[in-house]
VOPAKOL-824634 format. One record per residue (C-alpha): residue in three letters; x, y, z. Coordinates in pm, whole numbers, plus 50000, padded with zeros to 5 digits. Example, Ala and Ser with C-alpha at 12.3 -4.5 7.8 and 13.67 -1.06 7.14 Angstrom:
ALA512304955050780;SER513674989450714;
//
This chain:
UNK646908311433824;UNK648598279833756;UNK650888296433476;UNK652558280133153;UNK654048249533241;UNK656278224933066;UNK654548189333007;UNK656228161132904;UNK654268138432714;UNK655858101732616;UNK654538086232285;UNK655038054132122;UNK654668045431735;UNK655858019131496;UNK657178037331178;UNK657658007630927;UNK656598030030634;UNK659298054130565;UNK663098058830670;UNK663198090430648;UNK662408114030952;UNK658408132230956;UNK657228155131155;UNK654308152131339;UNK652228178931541;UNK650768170931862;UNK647828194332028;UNK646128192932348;UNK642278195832353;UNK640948206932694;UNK638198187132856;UNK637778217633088;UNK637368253832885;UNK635578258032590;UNK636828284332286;UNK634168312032236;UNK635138312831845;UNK634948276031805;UNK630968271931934;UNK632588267732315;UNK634508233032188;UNK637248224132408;UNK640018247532350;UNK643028237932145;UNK646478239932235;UNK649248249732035;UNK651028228931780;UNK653978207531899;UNK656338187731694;UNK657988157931736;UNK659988137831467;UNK659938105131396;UNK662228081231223;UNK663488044331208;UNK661568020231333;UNK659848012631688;UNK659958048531853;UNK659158052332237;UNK659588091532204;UNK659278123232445;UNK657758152032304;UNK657408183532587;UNK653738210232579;UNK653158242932678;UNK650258235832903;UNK648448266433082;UNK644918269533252;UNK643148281732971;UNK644018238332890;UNK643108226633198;UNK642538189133214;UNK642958177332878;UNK640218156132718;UNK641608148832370;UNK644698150932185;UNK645018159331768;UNK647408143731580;UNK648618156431226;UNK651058136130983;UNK653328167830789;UNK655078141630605;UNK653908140130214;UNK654078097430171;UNK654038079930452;UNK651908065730705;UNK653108054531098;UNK651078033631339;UNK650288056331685;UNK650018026731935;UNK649438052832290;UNK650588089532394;UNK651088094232840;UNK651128123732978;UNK652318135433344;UNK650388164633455;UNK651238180633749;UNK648698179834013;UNK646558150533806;UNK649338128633745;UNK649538108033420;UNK647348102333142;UNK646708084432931;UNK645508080532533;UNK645128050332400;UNK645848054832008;UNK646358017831784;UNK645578036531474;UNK647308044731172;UNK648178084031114;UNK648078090130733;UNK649918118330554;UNK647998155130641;UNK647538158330216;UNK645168125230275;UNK643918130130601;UNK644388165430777;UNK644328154331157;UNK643308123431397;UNK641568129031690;UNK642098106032001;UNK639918113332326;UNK641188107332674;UNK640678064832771;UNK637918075532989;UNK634848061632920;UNK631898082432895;UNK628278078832880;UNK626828105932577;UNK624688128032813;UNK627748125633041;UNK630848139732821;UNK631998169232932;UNK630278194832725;UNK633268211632567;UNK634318175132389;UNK630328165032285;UNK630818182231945;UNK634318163631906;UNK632858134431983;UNK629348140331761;UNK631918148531431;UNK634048122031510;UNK631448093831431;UNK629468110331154;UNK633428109430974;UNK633518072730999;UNK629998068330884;UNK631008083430557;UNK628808092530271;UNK627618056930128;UNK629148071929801;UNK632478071129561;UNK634368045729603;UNK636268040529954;UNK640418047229982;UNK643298030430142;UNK643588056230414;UNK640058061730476;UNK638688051430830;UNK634748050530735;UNK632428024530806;UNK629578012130572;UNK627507986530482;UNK627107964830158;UNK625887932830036;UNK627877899929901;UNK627837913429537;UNK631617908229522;UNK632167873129541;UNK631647866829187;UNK632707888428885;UNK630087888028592;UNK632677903928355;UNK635387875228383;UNK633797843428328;UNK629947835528269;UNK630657797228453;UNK631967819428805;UNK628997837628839;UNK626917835829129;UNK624177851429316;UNK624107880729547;UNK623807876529875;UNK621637892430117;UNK619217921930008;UNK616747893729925;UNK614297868730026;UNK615737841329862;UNK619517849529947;UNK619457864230258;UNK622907872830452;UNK624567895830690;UNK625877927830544;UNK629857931130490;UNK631987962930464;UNK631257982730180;UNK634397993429952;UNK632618014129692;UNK634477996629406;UNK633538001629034;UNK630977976628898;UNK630777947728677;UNK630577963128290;UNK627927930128225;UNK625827930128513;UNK626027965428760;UNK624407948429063;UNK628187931829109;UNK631357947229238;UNK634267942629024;UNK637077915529139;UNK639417931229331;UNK643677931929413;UNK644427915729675;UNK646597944429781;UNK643437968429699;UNK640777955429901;UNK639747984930139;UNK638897981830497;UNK638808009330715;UNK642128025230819;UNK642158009231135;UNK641217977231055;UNK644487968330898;UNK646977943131019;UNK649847949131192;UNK653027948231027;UNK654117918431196;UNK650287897631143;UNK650807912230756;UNK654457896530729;UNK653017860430887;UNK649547865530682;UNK651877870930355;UNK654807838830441;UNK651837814130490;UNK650197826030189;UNK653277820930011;UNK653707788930173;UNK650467776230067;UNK650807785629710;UNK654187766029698;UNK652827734829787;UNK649347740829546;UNK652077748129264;UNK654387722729343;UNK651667693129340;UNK650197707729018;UNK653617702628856;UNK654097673528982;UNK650767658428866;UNK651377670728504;UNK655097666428421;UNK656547640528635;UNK656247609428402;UNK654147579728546;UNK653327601628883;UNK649837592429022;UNK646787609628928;UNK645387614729279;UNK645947594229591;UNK645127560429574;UNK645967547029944;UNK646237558130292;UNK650257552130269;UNK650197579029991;UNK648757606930288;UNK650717593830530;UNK653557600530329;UNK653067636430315;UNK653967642430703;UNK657717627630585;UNK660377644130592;UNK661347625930245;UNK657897628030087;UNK657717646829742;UNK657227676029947;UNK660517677830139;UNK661537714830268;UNK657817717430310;UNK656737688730441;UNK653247689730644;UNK653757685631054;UNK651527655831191;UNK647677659631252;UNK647457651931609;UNK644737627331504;UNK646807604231373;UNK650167610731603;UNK649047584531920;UNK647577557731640;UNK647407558931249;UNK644617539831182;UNK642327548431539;UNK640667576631311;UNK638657545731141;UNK636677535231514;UNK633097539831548;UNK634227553531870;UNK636507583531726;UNK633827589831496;UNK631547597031737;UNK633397613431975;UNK634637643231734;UNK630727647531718;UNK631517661632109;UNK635287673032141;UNK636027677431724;UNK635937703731482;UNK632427707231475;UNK630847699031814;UNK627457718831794;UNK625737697931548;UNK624617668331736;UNK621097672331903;UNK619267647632120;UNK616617624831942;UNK613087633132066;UNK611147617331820;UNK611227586531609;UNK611397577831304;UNK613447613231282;UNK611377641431055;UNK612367670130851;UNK611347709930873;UNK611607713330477;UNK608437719930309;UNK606457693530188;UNK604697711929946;UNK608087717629789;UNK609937688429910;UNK607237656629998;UNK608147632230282;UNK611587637030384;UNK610637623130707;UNK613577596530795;UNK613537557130651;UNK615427544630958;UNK613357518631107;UNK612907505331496;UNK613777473631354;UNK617307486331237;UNK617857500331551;UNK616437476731817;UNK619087452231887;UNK621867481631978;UNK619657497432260;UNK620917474632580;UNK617437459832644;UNK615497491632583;UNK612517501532307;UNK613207527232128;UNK610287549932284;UNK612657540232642;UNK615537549132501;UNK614167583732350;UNK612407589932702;UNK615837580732862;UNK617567610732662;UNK619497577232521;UNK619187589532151;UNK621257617231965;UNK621247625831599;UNK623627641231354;UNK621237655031107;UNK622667674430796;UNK619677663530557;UNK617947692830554;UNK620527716730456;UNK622377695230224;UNK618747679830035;UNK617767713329862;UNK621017717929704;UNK621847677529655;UNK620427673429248;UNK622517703129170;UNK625897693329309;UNK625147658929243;UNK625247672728878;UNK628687683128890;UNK631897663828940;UNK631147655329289;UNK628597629129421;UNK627197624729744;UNK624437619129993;UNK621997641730229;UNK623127621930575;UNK621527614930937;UNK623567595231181;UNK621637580931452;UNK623587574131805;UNK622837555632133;UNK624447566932456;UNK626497538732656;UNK626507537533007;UNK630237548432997;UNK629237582832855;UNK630157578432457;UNK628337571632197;UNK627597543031951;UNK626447548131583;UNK623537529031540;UNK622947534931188;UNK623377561930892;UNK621037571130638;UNK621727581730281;UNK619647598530127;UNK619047612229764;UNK616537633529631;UNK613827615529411;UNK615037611429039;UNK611827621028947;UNK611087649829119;UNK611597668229502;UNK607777667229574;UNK608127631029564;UNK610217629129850;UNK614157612629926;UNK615297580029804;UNK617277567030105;UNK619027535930198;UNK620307528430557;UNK623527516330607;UNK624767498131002;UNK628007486931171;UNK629237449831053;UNK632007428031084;UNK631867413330770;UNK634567424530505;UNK631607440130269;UNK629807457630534;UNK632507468630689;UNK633787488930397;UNK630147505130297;UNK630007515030669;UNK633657532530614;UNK632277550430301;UNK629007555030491;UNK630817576830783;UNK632877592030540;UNK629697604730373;UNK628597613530692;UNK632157634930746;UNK631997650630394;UNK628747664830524;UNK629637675730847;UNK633067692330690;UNK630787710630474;UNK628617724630740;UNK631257730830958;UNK633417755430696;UNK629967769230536;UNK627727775830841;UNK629357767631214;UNK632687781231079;UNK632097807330814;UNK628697821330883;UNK628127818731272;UNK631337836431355;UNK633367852831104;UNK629917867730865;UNK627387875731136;UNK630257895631333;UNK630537916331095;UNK627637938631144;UNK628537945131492;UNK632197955631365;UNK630457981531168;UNK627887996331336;UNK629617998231683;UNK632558017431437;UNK629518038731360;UNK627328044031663;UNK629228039031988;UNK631898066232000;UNK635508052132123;UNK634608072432520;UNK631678048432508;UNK631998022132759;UNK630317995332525;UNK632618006032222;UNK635607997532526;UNK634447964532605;UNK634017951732272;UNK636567968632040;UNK639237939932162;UNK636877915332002;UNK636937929531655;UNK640147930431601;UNK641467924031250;UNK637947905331143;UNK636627926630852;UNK640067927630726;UNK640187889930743;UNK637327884630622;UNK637547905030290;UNK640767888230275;UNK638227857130253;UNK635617867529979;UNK638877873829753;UNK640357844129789;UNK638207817630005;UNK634877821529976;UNK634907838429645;UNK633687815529284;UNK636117792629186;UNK637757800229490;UNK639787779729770;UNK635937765429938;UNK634817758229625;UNK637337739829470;UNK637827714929815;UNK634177715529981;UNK631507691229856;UNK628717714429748;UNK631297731129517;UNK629647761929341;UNK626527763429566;UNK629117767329888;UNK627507804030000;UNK624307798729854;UNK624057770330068;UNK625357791330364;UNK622427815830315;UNK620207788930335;UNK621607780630671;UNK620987817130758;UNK617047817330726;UNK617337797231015;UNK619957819531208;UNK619037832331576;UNK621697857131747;UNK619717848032078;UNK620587813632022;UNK623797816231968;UNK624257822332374;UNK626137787532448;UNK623397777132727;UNK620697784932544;UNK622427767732237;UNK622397733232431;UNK619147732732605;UNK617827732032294;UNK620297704732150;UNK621757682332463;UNK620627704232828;UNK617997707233007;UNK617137739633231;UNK618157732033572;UNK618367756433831;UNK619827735034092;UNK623017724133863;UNK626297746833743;UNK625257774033464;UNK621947764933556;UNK621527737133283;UNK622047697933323;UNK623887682433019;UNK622327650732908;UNK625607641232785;UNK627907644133085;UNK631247638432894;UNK630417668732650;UNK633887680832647;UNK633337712232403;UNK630127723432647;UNK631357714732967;UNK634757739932914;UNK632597762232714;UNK630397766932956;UNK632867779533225;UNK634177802532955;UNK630927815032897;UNK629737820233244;UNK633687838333277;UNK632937863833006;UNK629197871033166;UNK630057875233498;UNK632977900933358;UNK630397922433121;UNK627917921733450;UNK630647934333621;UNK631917960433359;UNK628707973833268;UNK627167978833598;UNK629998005633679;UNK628288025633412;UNK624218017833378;UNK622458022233692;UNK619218010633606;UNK617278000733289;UNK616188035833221;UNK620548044833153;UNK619998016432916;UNK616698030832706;UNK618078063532693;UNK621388059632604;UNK621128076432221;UNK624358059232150;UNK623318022832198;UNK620088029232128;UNK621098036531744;UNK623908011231729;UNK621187984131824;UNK619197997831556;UNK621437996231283;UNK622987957831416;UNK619047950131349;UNK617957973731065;UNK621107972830831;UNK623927950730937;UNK621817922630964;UNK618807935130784;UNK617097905930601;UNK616257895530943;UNK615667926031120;UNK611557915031149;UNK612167887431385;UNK610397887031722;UNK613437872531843;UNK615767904131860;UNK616417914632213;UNK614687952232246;UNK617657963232418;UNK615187977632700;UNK616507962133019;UNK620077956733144;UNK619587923033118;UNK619317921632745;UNK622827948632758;UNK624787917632954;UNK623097888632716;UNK623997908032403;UNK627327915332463;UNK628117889532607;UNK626977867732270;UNK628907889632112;UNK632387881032320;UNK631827843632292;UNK630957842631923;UNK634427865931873;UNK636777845532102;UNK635887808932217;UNK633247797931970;UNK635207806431690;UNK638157790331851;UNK636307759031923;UNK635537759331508;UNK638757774931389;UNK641817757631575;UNK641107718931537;UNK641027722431153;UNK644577707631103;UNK645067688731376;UNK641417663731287;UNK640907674330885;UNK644747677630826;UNK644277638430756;UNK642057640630472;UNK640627605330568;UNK639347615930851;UNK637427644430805;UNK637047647030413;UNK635417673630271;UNK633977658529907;UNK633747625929771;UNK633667619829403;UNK631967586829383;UNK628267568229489;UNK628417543129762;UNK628607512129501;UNK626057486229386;UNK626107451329439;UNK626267436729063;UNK628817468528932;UNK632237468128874;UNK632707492229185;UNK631327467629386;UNK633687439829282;UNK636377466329352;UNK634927475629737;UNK635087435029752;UNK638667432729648;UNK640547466229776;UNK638127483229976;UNK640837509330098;UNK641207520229682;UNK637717524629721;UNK637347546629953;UNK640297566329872;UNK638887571729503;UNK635777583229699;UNK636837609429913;UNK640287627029718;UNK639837649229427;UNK641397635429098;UNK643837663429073;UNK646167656329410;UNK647357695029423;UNK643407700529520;UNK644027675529806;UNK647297695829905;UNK645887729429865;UNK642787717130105;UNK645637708030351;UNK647757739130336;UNK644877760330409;UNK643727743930728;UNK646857745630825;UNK647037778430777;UNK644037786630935;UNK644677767031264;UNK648197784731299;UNK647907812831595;UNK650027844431472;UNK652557860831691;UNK650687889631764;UNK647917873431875;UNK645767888232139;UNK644137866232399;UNK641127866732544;UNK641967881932915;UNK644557906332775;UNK644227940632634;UNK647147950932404;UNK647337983732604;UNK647167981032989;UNK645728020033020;UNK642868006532832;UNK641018027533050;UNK641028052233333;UNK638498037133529;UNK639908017933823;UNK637167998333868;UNK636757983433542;UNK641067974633555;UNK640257958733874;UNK636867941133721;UNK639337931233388;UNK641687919033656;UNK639347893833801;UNK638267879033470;UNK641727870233372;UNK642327850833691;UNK638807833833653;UNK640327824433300;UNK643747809833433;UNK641737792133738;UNK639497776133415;UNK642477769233214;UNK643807745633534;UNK640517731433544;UNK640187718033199;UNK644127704033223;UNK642617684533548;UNK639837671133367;UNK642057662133052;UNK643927640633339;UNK640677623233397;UNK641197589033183;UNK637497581833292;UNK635957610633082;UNK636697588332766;UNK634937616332536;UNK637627639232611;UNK640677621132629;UNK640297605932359;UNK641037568432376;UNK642577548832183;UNK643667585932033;UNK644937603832335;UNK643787637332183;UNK642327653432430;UNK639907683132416;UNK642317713632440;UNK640377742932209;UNK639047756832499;UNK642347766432685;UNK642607800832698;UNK646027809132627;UNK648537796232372;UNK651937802332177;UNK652107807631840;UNK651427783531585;UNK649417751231529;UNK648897744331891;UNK644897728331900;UNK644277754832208;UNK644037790432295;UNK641257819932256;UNK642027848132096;UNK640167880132153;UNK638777879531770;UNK638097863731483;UNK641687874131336;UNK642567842731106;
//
């Protein structure tokens, strides 16, 4: 008999919610000895207080422990106070004979009148048909309470997980002009599925959610911020608004104050400390810090298609003249106007079939994602063009535009085809300047694509699903729920944080994007075309820039050797493979542990069948059959969390920080020869182009800047890929020791990519004459703007 023991159990909490001192109950659940009056569930222990006050506690709390216990497999935690809410961050306990364990908690306990107990199991992870039998009930209730009813609508301190479509970005009952359609649910606006909050609908149309407050958007319990990411979230929010606020008064009651900004000296003053906006000044876009004006080169044009903001758009050119994938039924000939004979004298000696055989050619194509949409936003205040940038590859590894097509959609009808005019590099003072508003259409394009689809959709919307449906399938002793969890961090939170205020009609995208009111209809356009499977990095640039090569690193040859944002993304990616192999073998012995695991076998299911269901009928979905398709899968799922989206997030302010560089609309036609305009271009081509690409309203231009820089700032409690907030993330020594291994492979990579940022040869990467070299990739970083560092998930 081992007796009644004392235990002394050590707990730590953050209790930012309340001064005054609660009382909360701790009770052991056995892993061991079932209760014949509870349906043989692990027995419970008796109640246990401990109270809590202040702040940060790192309490002891002491249990009568006994053998009818045993080894405990689960721990319930009740809240007596009536009001407030603390955060449980872990609970140790030293057992004698066993030693200590551990539960790892990171949730938030609400009062017992709004939720009557929490339930945290033992960081062990288990299989289903391999939990101890006593906690398999415990474990069944526990996910069919976050799963929730699908009814009513969802509260602040509820922790359940559902599914909804975009219905709430627009709110039918404030203003007819906002309204805009639902997304996903149907063939012509397809999208991933978001959290569902339940809210009341519109009073005009009931298919829409009404507009929320910000401070009443529900998430699931857990899926709140931190009180320190809340307190940063909050002062740059403020910050932001400031500056909007304070260039809106200053563009409508300072007498004789410019309408918009008219010249590049009028940007540059905003990174001065005595510009208008002193106290608040902007810091300096690392694209202009080594030289103002080296943004303008054909040369740092082309190289931010590689190492920039948006470095998976550029494809090599396998057939000329370049064609289109739109309909011609719908759409006519929107096969490319660029001509051999445009092209011909820029090839160093070759044909153009040579240079296409030679892998010589690459394209930056946004025409046909931009062409559908182009009369309609061409109708509105902005004006621009459906672009395709055609490159040549040097024998020093960078690329030379060639030429850029603009293209327009026929005046008299799509089925007719595109209108399109090329455009090439000249010396002359003319040319020159339409080849400056030519790559700036080119820019407002790819700034578009990159917030819409590589930015918005490919990371922070088609995550989403997984956040849910692992929530709802994989319990928290799963070993898949463990491996992933990390990577979700914060993201549905974030992102309803974005369909309030960014994404939303008339909201922050709208107002500083080019395609202006058909933003998300335009990014569910781009999702017809989405692939999960192709969202693997090497499978990503075989079919852009690689070719399948056994023989080479990552088994792939890049085309482009100098490829900056795929060369370090690569090592990343083969880094977060090898570590899932690694994890996941400790658990799934062969493919038949994978097929008849219940557990992943529904959570696959639902990804398909309702997070992501408007595409749940293509033949592309792995089966999830094989372990093979268990590594591939998660493993997409890791990179898409942590380095893709840092690749697209974190070099927002430092390149698009200078408007000029990277604009995101433009407000005018390239001019005719014969117009006013074009007397203009002849006289002050820099007025020009400035009235091209800024809004008229200068606190647009400023509000466009304060959110990228908000956007690219790393908060202080950011989480890293390698690191785990809590280093008992597990009992299993095996997986520590397999964690262990990945986060030296990760600071052997990070040394890698600050030897080949020494390289002056790789002139893709270190960015001559900018000297900005390609950073994104590093995997660490302090807080702030710092153009490097991966966090574990989509958190900003």
């Amino acid at each position: 008999m081992l007796g009644v023991e004392k235990l002394l159990g050590h707990v730590s909490l953050t209790n930012l919610c309340s001064k005054d001192r609660q009382n909360v109950s701790f009770q052991l659940i056995s892993c061991m000895n079932g209760d014949p009056s509870n349906g043989m569930q692990g027995k419970v222990g008796k109640e246990h207080l401990m109270e809590i006050g202040g702040v940060e506690n790192e309490g002891l709390i002491r249990f009568d422990w006994d053998e009818e216990i045993g080894y405990p497999g689960a721990m319930l935690v009740t809240n007596y106070n009536h009001s407030s809410k603390f955060f449980l961050k872990s609970i140790t306990l030293h057992i004698p004979y066993w030693g200590n364990i551990h539960f790892n908690c990171n949730s938030w306990i609400q009062p017992k009148n709004y939720v009557h107990h929490r339930i945290f199991f033992l960081n062990k992870a288990y299989l289903p048909d391999q939990t101890p039998r006593v906690l398999q009930k415990y474990r069944e209730d526990e996910l069919v309470k976050m799963r929730g009813d699908g009814k009513q609508k969802r509260q602040s301190w509820e922790n359940i997980y559902d599914y909804d479509v975009y219905n709430d970005i627009s709110n039918p009952d404030s203003n007819s002009t906002n309204n805009r359609p639902i997304l996903g649910g149907s063939r012509e606006y397809p999208y991933p599925r978001r959290g569902r909050t339940g809210r009341p609908r519109s009073r005009k149309d009931d298919r829409y959610e009404t507009e929320p407050f910000i401070e009443d958007i529900y998430v699931p319990n857990d899926e709140r911020f931190s009180d320190l990411k809340e307190s940063d979230f909050i002062f740059h929010q403020v910050k932001s608004a400031y500056r909007f606020m304070k260039g809106k008064i200053k563009a409508t009651l300072i007498e004789n104050s410019p309408k918009r900004f008219d010249s590049l000296e009028d940007f540059f003053a905003l990174y001065r400390p005595r510009s208008f906006f002193r106290g608040s000044k902007f810091p300096l876009p690392q694209v202009i810090k080594g030289d103002q004006f080296g943004w303008r080169t054909d040369e740092e044009f082309a190289r931010e298609m590689l190492a920039g903001a948006n470095p998976m758009i550029i494809r090599r050119l396998q057939e000329f003249p370049p064609t289109s994938k739109l309909d011609p039924n719908v759409y006519g000939d929107q096969t490319s106007k660029i001509t051999k004979e445009h092209i011909i004298n820029s090839l160093d000696g070759l044909t153009v079939d040579q240079a296409i055989a030679k892998n010589k050619l690459y394209i930056l194509d946004h025409h046909d994602l931009v062409i559908p949409y182009l009369k309609r936003i061409n109708a509105t205040s902005r004006k621009t063009y459906a672009t395709r940038t055609v490159l040549f590859l040097k024998q020093d590894g960078t690329l030379k535009p060639l030429a850029i097509e603009l293209s327009l959609p026929h005046p008299q009808g799509y089925e007719l085809g595109a209108i399109s005019r090329t455009l090439l590099p000249h010396q002359d003072k003319v040319g020159e300047a339409l080849w400056q508003l030519a790559k700036a259409y080119v820019s407002v394009n790819d700034s578009g694509h990159h917030q819409l689809v590589s930015h918005w959709l490919n990371t922070h919307a088609v995550i989403e699903p997984f956040v849910i449906a692992t929530n709802r399938q994989l319990s928290v002793l799963h070993p898949i729920h463990k491996l992933l969890v990390p990577h979700f961090r914060y993201t549905m939170k974030i992102n309803s944080l974005a369909r309030a205020n960014l994404i939303n009609a008339d909201g922050v995208v709208e107002k500083t994007q080019y395609p202006s009111k058909y933003s998300m209809e335009m990014s569910s356009f781009a999702y017809r075309s989405w692939n999960f499977t192709q969202q693997a990095l090497p499978a990503d640039l075989i079919q852009r820039v690689a070719i399948e090569d056994s023989s080479a690193p990552h088994g792939l040859r890049l085309l482009i050797a100098d490829y900056p944002y795929a060369v370090d993304g690569l090592d990343i990616w083969a880094a977060i493979k090898t570590w899932v192999l690694e994890y996941c073998s400790l658990y799934y012995e062969n493919d038949d542990m994978i097929r008849n695991d219940q557990e992943l076998q529904s959570w696959w299911k639902e990804v398909r069948e309702r997070g992501h269901e408007d595409k749940k009928d293509e033949a592309w979905w792995p089966r999830m059959e094989s372990f093979e398709e268990l590594i591939n899968s998660c493993t997409i799922i890791i990179w898409i969390s942590s380095a893709l989206h840092a690749a697209v997030n974190f070099g927002q302010y430092p390149y698009g920080g200078f408007l000029p560089n990277r604009p995101s609309l433009s407000k005018k036609f390239l001019p005719e020869e014969g117009t006013f305009e074009y007397l203009e271009l002849q006289s002050d081509p820099e007025k020009v182009f400035m009235k091209t690409i800024t809004s008229e309203l200068p606190e647009v231009d400023i509000l466009n800047i304060s959110t990228i820089q908000f956007l690219s700032t790393h908060s202080p409690d950011e989480s890293y890929l390698g690191e785990r907030s809590d280093p008992y993330w597990t009992f299993d020594q095996e997986a520590l020791n397999a964690f262990e291994r990945f986060k030296k492979r990760l600071a052997e990579i990070e040394i890698m990519i600050a030897e080949r940022n020494q390289n002056f040869t790789l002139k893709n990467r270190v960015g001559r004459p900018m000297s900005m070299a390609y950073t994104l990739l590093l995997p660490t970083s302090k807080d702030g703007i710092t153009m490097r560092g991966i966090p574990n998930s989509i958190s900003i």
